[in-house]
C-alpha positions in Angstrom: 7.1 19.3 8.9 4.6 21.8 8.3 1.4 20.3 9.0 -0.5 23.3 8.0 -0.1 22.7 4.1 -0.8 19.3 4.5 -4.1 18.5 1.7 -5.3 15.7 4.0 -6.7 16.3 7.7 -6.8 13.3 10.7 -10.9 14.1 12.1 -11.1 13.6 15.6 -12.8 10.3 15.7 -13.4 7.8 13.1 -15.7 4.5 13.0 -13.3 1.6 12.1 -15.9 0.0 9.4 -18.0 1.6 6.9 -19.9 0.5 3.8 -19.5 1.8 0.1 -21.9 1.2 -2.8 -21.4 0.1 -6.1 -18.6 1.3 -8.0 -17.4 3.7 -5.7 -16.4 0.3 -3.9 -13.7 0.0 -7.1 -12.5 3.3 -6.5 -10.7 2.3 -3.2 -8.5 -0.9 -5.2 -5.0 0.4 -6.7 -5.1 -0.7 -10.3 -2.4 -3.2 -10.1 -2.6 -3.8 -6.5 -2.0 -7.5 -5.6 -5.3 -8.6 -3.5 -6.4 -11.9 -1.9 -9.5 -14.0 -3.2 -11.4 -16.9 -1.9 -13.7 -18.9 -4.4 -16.5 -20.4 -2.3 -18.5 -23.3 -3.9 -22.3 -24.1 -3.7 -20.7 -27.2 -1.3 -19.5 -24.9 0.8 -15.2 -25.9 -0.7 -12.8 -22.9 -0.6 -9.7 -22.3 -3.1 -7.6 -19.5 -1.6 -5.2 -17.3 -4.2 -3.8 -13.7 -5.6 -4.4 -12.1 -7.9 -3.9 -8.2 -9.6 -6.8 -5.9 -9.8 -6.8 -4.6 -13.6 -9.4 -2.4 -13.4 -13.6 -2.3 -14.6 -15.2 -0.5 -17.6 -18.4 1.2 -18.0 -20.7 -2.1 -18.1 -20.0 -2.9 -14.5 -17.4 -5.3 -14.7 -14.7 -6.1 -12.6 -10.9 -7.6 -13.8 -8.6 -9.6 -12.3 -5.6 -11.2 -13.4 -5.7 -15.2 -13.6 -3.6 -17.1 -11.2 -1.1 -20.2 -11.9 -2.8 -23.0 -10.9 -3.0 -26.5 -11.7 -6.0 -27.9 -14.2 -7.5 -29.6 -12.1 -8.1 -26.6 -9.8 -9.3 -24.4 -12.5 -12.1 -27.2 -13.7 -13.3 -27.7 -9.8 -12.9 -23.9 -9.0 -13.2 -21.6 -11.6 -16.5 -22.1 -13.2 -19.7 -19.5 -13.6 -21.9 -18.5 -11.0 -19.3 -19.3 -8.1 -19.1 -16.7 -5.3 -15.8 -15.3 -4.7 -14.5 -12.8 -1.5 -11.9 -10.2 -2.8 -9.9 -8.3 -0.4 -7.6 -5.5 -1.6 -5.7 -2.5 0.7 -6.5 0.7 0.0 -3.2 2.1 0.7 -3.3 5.8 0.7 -4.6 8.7 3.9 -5.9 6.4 6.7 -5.4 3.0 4.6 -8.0 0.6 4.3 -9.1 -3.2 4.1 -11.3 -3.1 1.1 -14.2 -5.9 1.1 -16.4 -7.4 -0.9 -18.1 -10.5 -2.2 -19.0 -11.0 -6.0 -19.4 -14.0 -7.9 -17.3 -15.2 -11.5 -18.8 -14.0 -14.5 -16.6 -15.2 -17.4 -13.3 -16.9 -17.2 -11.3 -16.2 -20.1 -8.3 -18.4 -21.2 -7.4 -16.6 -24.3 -5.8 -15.0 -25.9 -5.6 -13.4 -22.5 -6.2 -15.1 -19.5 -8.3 -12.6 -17.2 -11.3 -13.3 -14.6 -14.3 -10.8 -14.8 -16.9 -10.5 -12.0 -19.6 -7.9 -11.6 -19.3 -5.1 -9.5 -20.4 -6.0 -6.2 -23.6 -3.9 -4.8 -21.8 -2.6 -1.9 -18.0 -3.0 0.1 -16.9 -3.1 3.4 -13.7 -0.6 4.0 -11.7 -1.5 7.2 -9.5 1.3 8.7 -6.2 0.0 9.3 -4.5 3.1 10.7 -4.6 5.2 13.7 -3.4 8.8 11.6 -2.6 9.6 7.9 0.4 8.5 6.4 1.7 11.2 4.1 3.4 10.1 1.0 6.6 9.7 0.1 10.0 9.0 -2.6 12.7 8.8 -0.7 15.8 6.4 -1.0 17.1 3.9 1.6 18.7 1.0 2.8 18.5 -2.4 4.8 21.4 -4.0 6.0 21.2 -7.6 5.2 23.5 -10.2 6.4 26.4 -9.3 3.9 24.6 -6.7 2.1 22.4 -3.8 2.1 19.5 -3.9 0.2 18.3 -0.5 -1.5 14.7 0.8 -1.1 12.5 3.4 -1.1 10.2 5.1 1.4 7.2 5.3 0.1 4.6 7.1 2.8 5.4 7.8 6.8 3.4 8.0 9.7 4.6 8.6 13.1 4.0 5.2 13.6 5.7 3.3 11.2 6.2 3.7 7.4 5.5 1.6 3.8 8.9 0.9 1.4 9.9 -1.1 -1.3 12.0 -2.9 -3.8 12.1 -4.9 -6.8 10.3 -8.1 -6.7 13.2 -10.4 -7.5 14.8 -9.8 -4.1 14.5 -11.3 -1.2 11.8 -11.8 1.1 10.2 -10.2 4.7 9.2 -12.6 7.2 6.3 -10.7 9.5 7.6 -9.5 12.5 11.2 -9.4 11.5 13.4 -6.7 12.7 14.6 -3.9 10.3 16.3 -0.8 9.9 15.6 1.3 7.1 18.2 4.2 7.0 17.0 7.1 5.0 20.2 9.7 4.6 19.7 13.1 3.3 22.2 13.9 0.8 21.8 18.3 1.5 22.5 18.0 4.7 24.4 14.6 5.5 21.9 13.6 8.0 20.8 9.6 8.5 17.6 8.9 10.1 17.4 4.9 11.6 13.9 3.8 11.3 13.8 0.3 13.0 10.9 -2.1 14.1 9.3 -5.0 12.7 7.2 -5.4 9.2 4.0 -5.8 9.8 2.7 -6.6 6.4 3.6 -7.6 2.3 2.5 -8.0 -0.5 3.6 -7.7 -4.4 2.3 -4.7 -6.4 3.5 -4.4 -10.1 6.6 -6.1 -10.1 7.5 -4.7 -6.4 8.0 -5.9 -3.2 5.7 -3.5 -0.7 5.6 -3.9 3.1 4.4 -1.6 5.6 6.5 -1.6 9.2 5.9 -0.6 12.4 8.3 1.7 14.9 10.1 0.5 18.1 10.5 3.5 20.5 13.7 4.7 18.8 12.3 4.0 15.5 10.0 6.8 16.3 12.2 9.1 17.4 14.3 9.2 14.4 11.0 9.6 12.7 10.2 12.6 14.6 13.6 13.7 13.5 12.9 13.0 10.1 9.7 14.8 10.0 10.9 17.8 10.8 13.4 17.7 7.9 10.3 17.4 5.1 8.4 20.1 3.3 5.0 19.0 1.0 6.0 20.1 -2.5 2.4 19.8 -4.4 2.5 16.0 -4.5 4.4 14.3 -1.9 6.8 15.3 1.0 10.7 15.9 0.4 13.5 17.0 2.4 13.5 20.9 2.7 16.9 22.5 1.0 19.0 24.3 3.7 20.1 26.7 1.0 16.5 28.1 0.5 15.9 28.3 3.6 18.9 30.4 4.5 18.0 32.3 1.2 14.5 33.0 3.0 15.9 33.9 6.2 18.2 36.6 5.0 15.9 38.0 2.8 13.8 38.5 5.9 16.3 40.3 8.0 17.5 42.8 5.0 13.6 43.8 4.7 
């Protein structure tokens, strides 16, 4: 992989916290990204649930999606004024652990049921990663019991890697042992990628999980890496015929 036309650089040394202010705090949250929030009352009771970030307009409101709860929570939770922590990963470069507390501002029933809180004043980001993962579409699979399950590989690091799937599959227990096989069809080359997930959550209608490499894991990566070129927007395998086009072009000059 050609590192040199990558549009995202590693610096030397990084602080693993650092604050952001207002809404540029928003600007780190995937619209549709699943995130975890915590209701805190003035009694100090907690009410842990998920919920999708929609997005926040102009007036400095924030939007999440309601969760399925039972009535009785809703009337001893959800009611005005209440403080609530929000945690959302940022998932792109270094990846992140977005922070912040806010407190509910309206909770709407209908015709759509939606939460609203104001923006908070300022966000803690948590770096999760050691390097950048570079993005990704490739296709792959994990053997299941008496199946494979089709996937795709959505970023890479040399490391570990982030795929996924449609939500109505089955399930990742953290730590569990995978191998994602990634084959490319130019060249009839398949790269193992095996470790343990780490992490997963859902994100619009998608299974995501983020894994980890065991020592051979990584060395297929390296493999792997060497196989992709960045084509403007994300990195796909290089085609052997252009190369070999390039090449001969090169020796007739």
């Amino acid at each position: 992989m050609n590192i040199n036309s990558v549009p995202a650089t590693k610096s030397p040394a990084k602080t693993r916290e650092k604050v952001v202010m207002g809404l540029q705090a928003m600007d780190f949250i995937q619209h549709g990204t699943e995130a975890s929030l915590e209701i805190v009352t003035p009694l100090g009771q907690k009410l842990n649930f998920k919920a999708n970030f929609i997005g926040f307009d102009d007036q400095q409101h924030i939007f999440f999606t309601m969760p399925k709860l039972s009535k009785n929570k809703y009337n001893s939770f959800f009611i005005e004024g209440f403080n609530i922590d929000i945690e959302g990963i940022f998932e792109h470069g270094d990846g992140a652990l977005v922070c912040f507390r806010t407190r509910i501002a309206h909770v709407i029933y209908q015709p759509v049921s939606i939460l609203v809180f104001p923006v908070p004043q300022q966000a803690k980001l948590v770096l999760l990663r050691n390097e950048i993962r570079y993005e990704l579409c490739l296709p792959g699979d994990i053997q299941l019991t008496n199946r494979k399950l089709r996937v795709v590989l959505t970023d890479v690091s040399s490391r570990g890697c982030g795929f996924s799937y449609e939500a109505m599959a089955l399930d990742f227990d953290v730590d569990q042992r995978i191998v994602l096989e990634v084959r490319n069809s130019m060249t009839e080359d398949t790269y193992a990628l095996s470790g343990k997930v780490k992490n997963g959550r859902t994100k619009r209608g998608k299974q995501t999980y983020g894994m980890v490499f065991n020592e051979p894991g990584k060395a297929d990566c390296r493999r792997l890496l060497l196989t992709l070129i960045y084509n403007g927007t994300r990195y796909v395998f290089k085609n052997p015929k252009n190369a070999k086009h390039s090449m001969d072009k090169k020796n007739l000059s």
